[in-house]
C-alpha positions in Angstrom: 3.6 -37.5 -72.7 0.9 -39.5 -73.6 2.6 -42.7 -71.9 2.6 -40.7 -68.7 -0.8 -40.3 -69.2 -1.9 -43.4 -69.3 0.2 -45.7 -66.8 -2.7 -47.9 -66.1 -3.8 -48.9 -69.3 -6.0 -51.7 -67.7 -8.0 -48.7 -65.8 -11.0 -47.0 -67.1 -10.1 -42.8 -67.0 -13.4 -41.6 -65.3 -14.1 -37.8 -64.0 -17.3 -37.3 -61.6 -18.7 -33.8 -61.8 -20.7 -33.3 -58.3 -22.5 -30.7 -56.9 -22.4 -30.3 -53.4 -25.7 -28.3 -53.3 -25.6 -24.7 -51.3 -23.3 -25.3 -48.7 -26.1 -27.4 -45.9 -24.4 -30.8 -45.4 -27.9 -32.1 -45.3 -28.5 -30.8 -48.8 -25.7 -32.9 -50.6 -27.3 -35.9 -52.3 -25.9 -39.0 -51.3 -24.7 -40.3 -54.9 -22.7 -37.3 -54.8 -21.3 -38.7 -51.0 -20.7 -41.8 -52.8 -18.6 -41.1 -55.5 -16.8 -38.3 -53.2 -16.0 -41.4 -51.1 -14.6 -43.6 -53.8 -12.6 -40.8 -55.7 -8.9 -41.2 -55.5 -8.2 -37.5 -56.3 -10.7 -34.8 -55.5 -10.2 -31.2 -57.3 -11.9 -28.3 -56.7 -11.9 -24.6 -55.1 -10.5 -24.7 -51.5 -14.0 -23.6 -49.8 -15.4 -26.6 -50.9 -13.7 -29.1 -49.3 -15.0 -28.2 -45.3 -18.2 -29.6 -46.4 -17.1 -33.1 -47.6 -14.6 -33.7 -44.8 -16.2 -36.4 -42.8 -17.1 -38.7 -46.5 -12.8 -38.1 -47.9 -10.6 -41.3 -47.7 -7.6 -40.6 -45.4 -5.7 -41.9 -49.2 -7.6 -39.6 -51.0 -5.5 -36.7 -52.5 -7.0 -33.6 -52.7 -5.9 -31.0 -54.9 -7.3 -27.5 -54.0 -7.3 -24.4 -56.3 -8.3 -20.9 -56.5 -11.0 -18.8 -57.9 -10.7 -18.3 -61.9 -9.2 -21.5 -62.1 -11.8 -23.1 -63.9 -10.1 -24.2 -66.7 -6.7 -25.1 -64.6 -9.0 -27.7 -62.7 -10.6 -28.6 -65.9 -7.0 -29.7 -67.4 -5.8 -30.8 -64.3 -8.6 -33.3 -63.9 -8.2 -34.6 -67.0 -4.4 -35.3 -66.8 -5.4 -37.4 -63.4 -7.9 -39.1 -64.7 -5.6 -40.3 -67.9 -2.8 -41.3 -65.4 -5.8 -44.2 -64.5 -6.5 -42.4 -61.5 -10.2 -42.0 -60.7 -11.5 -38.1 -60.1 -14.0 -35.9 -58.4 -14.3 -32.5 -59.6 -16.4 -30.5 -56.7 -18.5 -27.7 -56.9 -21.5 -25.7 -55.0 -24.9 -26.0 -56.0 -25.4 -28.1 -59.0 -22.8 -29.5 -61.7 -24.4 -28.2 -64.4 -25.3 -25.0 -63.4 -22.8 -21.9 -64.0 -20.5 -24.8 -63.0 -17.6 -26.7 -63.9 -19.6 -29.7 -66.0 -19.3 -27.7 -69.0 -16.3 -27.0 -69.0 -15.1 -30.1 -68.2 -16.9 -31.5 -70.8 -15.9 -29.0 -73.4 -12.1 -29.3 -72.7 -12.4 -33.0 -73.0 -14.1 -32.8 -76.4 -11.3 -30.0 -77.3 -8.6 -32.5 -76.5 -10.5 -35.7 -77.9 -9.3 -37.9 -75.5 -11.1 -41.2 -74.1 -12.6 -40.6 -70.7 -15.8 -41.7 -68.6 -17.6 -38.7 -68.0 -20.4 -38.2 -65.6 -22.5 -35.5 -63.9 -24.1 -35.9 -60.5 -26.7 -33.2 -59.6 -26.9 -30.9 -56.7 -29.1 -28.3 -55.4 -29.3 -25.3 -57.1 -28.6 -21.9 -55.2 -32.5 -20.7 -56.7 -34.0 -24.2 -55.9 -32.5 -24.1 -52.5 -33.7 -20.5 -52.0 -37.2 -21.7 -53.5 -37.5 -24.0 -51.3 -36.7 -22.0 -48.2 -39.5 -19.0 -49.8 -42.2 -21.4 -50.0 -43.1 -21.9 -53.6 -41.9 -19.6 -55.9 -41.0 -21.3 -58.7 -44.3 -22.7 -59.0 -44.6 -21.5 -62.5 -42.0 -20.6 -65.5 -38.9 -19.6 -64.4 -35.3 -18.6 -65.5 -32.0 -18.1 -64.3 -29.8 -15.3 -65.5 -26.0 -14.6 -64.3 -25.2 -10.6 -64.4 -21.4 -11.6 -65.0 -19.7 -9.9 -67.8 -16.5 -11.8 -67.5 -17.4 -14.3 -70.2 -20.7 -12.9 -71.5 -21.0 -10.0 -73.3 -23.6 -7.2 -72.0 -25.4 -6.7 -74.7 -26.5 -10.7 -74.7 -26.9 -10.5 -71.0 -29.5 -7.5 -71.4 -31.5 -9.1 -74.3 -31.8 -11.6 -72.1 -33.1 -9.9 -69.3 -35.6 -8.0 -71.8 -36.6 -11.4 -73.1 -37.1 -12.9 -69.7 -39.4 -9.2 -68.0 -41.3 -9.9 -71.1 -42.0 -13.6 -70.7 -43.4 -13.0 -67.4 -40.6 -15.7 -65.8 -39.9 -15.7 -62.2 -36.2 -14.8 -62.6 -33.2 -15.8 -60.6 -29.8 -13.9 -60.7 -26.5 -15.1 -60.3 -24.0 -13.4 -59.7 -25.5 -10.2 -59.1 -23.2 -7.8 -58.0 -19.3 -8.1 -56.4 -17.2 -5.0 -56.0 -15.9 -4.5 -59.7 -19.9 -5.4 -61.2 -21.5 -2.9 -59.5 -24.1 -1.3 -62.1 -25.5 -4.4 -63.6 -28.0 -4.9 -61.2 -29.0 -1.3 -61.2 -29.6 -1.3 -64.7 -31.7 -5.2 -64.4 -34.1 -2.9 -62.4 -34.9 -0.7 -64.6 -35.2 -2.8 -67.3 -37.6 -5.0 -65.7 -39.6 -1.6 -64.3 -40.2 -1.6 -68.1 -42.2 -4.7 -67.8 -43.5 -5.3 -64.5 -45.4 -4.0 -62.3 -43.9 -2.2 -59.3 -45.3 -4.3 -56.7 -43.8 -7.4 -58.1 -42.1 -9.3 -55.5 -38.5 -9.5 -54.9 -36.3 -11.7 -52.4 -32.8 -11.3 -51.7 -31.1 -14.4 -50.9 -28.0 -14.1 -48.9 -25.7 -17.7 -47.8 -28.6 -19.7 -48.5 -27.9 -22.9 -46.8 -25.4 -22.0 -44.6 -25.2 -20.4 -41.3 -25.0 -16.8 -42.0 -28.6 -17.8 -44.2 -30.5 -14.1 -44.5 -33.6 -13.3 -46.8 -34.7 -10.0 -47.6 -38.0 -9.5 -48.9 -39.4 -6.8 -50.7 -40.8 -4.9 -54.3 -39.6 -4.3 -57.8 -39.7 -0.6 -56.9 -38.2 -0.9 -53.3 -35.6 -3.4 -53.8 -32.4 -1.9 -53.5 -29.2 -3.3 -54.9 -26.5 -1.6 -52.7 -28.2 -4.8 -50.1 -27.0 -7.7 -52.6 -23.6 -9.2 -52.6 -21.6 -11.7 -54.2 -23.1 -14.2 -51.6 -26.9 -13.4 -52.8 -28.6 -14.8 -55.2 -32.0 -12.7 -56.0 -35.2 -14.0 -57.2 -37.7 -11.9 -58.8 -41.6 -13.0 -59.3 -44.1 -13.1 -62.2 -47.3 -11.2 -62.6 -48.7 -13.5 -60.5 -46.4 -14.0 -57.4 -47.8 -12.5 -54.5 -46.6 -12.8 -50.6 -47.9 -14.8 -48.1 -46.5 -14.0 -44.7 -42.6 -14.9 -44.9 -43.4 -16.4 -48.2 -43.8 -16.3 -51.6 -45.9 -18.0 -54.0 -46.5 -18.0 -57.6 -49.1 -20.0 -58.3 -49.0 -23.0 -61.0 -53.2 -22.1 -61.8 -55.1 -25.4 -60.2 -57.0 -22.8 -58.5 -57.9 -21.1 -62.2 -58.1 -23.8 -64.5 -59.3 -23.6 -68.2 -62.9 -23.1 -68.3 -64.4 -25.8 -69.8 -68.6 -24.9 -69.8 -70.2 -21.7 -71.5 -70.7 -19.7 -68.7 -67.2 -20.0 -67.2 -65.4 -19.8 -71.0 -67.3 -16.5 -70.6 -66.2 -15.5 -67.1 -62.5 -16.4 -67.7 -63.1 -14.4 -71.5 -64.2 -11.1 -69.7 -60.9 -11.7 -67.2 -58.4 -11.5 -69.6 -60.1 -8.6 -71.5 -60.6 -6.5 -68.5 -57.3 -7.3 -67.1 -55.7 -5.2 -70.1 -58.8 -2.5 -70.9 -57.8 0.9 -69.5 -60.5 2.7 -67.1 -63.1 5.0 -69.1 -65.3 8.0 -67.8 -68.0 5.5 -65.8 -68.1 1.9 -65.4 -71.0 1.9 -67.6 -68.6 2.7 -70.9 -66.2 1.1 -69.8 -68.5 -2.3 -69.0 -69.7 -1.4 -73.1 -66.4 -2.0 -74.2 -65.6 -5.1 -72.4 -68.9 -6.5 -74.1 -68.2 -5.4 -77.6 -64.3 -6.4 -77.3 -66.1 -10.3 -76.5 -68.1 -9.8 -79.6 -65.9 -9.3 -81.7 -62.6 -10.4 -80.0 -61.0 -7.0 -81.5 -59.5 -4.5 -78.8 -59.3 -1.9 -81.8 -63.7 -1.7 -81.4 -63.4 -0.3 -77.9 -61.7 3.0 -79.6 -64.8 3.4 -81.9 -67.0 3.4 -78.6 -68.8 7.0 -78.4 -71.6 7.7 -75.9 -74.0 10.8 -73.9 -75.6 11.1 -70.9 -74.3 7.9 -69.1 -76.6 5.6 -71.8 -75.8 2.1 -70.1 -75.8 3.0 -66.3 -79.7 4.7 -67.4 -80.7 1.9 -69.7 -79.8 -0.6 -66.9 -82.8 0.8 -64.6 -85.0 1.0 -67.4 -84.3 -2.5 -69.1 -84.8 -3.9 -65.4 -88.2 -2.1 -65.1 -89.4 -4.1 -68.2 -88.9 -1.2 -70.5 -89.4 -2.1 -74.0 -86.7 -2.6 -76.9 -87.8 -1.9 -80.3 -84.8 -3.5 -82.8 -84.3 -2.7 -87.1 -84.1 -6.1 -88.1 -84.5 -9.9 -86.3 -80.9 -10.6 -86.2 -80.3 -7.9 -83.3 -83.5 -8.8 -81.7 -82.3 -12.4 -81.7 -79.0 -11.6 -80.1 -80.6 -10.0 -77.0 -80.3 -12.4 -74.0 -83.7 -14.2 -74.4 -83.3 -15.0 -70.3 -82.2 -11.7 -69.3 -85.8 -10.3 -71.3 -87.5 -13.7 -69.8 -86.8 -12.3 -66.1 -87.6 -8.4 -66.6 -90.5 -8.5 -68.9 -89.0 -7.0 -71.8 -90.5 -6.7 -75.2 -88.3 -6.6 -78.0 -90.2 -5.4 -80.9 -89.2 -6.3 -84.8 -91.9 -4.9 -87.5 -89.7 -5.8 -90.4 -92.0 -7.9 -91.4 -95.6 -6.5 -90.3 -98.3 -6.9 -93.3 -99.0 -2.9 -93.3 -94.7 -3.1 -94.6 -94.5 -3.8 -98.2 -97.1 -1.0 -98.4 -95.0 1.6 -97.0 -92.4 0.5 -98.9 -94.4 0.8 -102.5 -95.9 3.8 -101.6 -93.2 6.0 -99.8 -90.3 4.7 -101.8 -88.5 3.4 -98.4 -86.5 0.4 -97.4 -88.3 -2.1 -95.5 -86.6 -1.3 -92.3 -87.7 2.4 -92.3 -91.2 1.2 -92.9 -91.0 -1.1 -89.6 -89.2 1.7 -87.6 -91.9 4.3 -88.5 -94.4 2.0 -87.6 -92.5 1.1 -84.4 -92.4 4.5 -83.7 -95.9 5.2 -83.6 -96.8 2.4 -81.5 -93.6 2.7 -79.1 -92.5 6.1 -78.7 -90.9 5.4 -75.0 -89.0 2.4 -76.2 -85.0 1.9 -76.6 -84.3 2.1 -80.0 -81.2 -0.1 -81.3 -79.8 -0.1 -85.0 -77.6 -2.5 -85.6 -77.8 -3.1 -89.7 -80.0 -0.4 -91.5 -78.5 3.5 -91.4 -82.2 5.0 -92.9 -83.6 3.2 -90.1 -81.0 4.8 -88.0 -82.0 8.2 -90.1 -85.7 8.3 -89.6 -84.8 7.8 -85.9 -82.4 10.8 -85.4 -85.1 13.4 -87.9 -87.6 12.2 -85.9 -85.8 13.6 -82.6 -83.8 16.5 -84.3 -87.4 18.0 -86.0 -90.7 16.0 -84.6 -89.7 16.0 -81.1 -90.1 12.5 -80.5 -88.3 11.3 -76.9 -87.5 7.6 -76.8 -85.5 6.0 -73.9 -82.5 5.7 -76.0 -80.8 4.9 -79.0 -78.2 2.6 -80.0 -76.8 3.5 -83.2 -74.6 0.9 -84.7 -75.4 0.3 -88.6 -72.5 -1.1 -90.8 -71.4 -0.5 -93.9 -70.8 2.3 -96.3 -74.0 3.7 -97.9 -75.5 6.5 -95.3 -73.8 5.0 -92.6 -71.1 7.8 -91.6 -74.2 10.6 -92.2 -76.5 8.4 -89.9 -74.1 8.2 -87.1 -73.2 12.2 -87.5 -76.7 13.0 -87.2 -77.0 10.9 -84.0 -74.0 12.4 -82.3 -76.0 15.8 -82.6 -78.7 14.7 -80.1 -78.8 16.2 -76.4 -82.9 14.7 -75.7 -81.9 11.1 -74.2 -78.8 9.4 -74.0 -77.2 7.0 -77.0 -73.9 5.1 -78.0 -72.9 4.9 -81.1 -70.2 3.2 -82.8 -67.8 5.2 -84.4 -67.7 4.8 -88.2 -68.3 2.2 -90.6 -68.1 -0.8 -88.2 -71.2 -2.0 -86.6 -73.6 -4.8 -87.5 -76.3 -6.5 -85.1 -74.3 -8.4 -82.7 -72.6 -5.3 -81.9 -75.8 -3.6 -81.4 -77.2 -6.5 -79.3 -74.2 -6.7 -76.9 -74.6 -3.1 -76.3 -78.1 -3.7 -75.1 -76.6 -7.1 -73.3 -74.2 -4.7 -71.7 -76.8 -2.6 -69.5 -78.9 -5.8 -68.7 -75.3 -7.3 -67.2 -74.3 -3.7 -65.4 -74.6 -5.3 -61.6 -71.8 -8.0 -63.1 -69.1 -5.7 -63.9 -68.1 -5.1 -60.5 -67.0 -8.8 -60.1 -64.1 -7.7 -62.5 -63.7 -4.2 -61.1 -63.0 -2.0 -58.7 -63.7 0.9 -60.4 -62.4 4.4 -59.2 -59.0 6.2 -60.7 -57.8 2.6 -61.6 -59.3 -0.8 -62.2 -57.4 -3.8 -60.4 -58.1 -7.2 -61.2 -57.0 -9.4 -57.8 -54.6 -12.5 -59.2 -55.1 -14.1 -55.5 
């Protein structure tokens, strides 16, 4: 046998693996062309050989086979090519791809036998039907065959989880033929799970040949009963979006990396508002977005409590040079210095006034009661914000709940764990002005500063919203 094999022992034994792209002569590469036209023997399935006709040798032999026999092909190859004979095993699209290079490969390494192998690319049925869409694979992508035969399900549907998931614009081969008719149902609803139901969807149909159709449509429209085994179906990322017959997904030269402060901080509030869900007004929900910054913690947006529409009222008043009266220096230093520059804000701090240590001596209080008593006094009409010291925060709400003393608000956001839960309960009690408070022990200064930050910035929350039942951030 293995004589017969090898009756030219003088000849290399060489296979060529070529893909003949999607079916447009114009499509086939021309070192594919080449070693069509220098092949002594060319295998492959019967449908392929009308589109290498004019490029075959009249000496050639061609040995045409069937569909599902892949392997048969494989073996048969490899006998021809030991018999010193050189070979071209054709296929669509390319070589590599859900194509007969592996298993070529893999049957000559089964049979450990001494042959030139080679590969020579083609087009790809999803590059080809990229191409013809415009430009969506312009990001991540994956392909995923819906085939069974060799592949067991519950692989194939892991992978389709994995690939919703990762946000890859996803090709499908093999999507559906008379006995796989459920898979692509159930693709659907897996990647409904995922996606949004707007995502983009084309259906591919004979791409590069003359019977070339494209379908397309949405996630939640696209219906599989239109898909054959001729199609080939390419679904779009979060960011794909249609432009007249085409689709694009763009690769984000348009939406680089921000490199200076001010855009670090625009491209920051993107990503937090693209995932924060809507609130009661814009004003709560613009709080959030400023505290999640802070602290880069979704989790603080839960501890968010607020009356009487505090940050859409303290926007007006901050912008009419109201005045901001702050426990300690380290909130009134994290107030935008420009923002208070620009409206004529004072932000008052009398920590450390002389009449202080006083107070302190003689009333038995902490030094930040003593400056918010004085502060008090001297600015009744002004925002109050607590961002360290809950007896602060204490005197404040007694002051309202008993003396009858009206400021323009109150931010109460003290942390730690001495007073701090009673302080915050005693603020939630007020109905006189409006006030947010953060929820719990959690708080500190830059917390209370960004709430203030948050009503001086109002005007720039509609840049990242539409707000209404839902809030849409545009990805075009």
């Amino acid at each position: 046998m293995e004589s017969s094999r090898r009756k030219d022992m003088n000849k290399e034994a060489k296979i060529s693996v070529i893909g003949l792209g999607p079916g447009d002569p114009q499509m086939i590469l021309p070192l594919a062309l080449d070693r069509i036209a220098k092949a002594e023997v060319v295998i492959g399935y019967h449908y392929y050989f009308q589109f290498i006709e004019e490029v075959l040798r009249p000496e050639s032999e061609c040995i045409a086979m069937e569909l599902a026999q892949e392997q048969a092909r494989a073996e048969k190859a490899i006998e021809v090519a030991l018999s010193g004979r050189s070979v071209a095993v054709i296929g669509s699209g390319d070589a590599g791809i859900y194509a007969m290079a592996s298993l070529v490969y893999e049957e000559v390494a089964r049979q450990q036998v001494e042959i030139n192998l080679e590969t020579i690319p083609g087009i790809s049925a999803f590059l080809a039907a990229g191409s013809k869409l415009g430009a969506p694979l312009g990001h991540d992508f994956c392909c995923i065959s819906l085939s069974d035969l060799m592949t067991p399900w519950p692989v194939i549907e892991k992978r389709i989880k994995a690939a919703a998931m990762g946000d890859f614009v996803t090709s499908l081969y093999n999507p559906k033929s008379k006995k796989r008719y459920w898979q692509l149902y159930r693709f659907k609803e897996l990647f409904l799970e995922e996606r949004l139901a707007n995502t983009p969807v084309a259906i591919c149909r004979q791409v590069g040949r003359p019977e070339e159709q494209f379908t397309l449509t949405t996630l939640a429209e696209f219906d599989p009963e239109q898909v054959d085994m001729f199609s080939l179906v390419m679904v779009g990322n979060s960011q794909t979006f249609q432009y007249k017959s085409h689709l694009v997904t763009p690769r984000g030269y348009l939406n680089r990396k921000a490199e200076s402060g001010k855009a670090i901080q625009v491209d920051s509030f993107r990503q937090i508002t693209e995932k924060l869900t809507p609130d009661s007004s814009i004003g709560n929900w613009w709080a959030k977005v400023r505290l999640i910054h802070t602290t880069g913690d979704f989790i603080i947006a839960e501890k968010f409590q607020s009356y009487n529409s505090p940050i859409e009222k303290w926007e007006q008043y901050l912008k009419d040079g109201g005045t901001i009266v702050t426990d300690v220096t380290m909130v009134q230093a994290g107030i935008t210095k420009s923002f208070v520059e620009k409206y004529g804000n004072q932000v008052i701090c009398l920590l450390n006034e002389s009449e202080v240590p006083g107070m302190v001596e003689d009333y038995g209080i902490t030094r930040t009661q003593a400056g918010i008593r004085l502060a008090m006094e001297q600015y009744p009409n002004a925002l109050y914000v607590v961002g360290n010291a809950p007896t602060a925060l204490i005197d404040i709400a007694d002051a309202i709940h008993l003396n009858g003393f009206v400021p323009a608000g109150l931010i109460a956001a003290p942390v730690g764990f001495v007073n701090v839960l009673e302080a915050k309960e005693r603020v939630r009690l007020i109905k006189q002005i409006p006030w947010v408070v953060v929820e719990g022990r959690p708080g500190g200064s830059n917390l209370a500063a960004a709430l203030v930050n948050a009503a001086f910035t109002l005007e720039e929350a509609k840049k990242y919203s539409t707000y209404g039942e839902e809030i849409r951030i545009s990805t075009i």
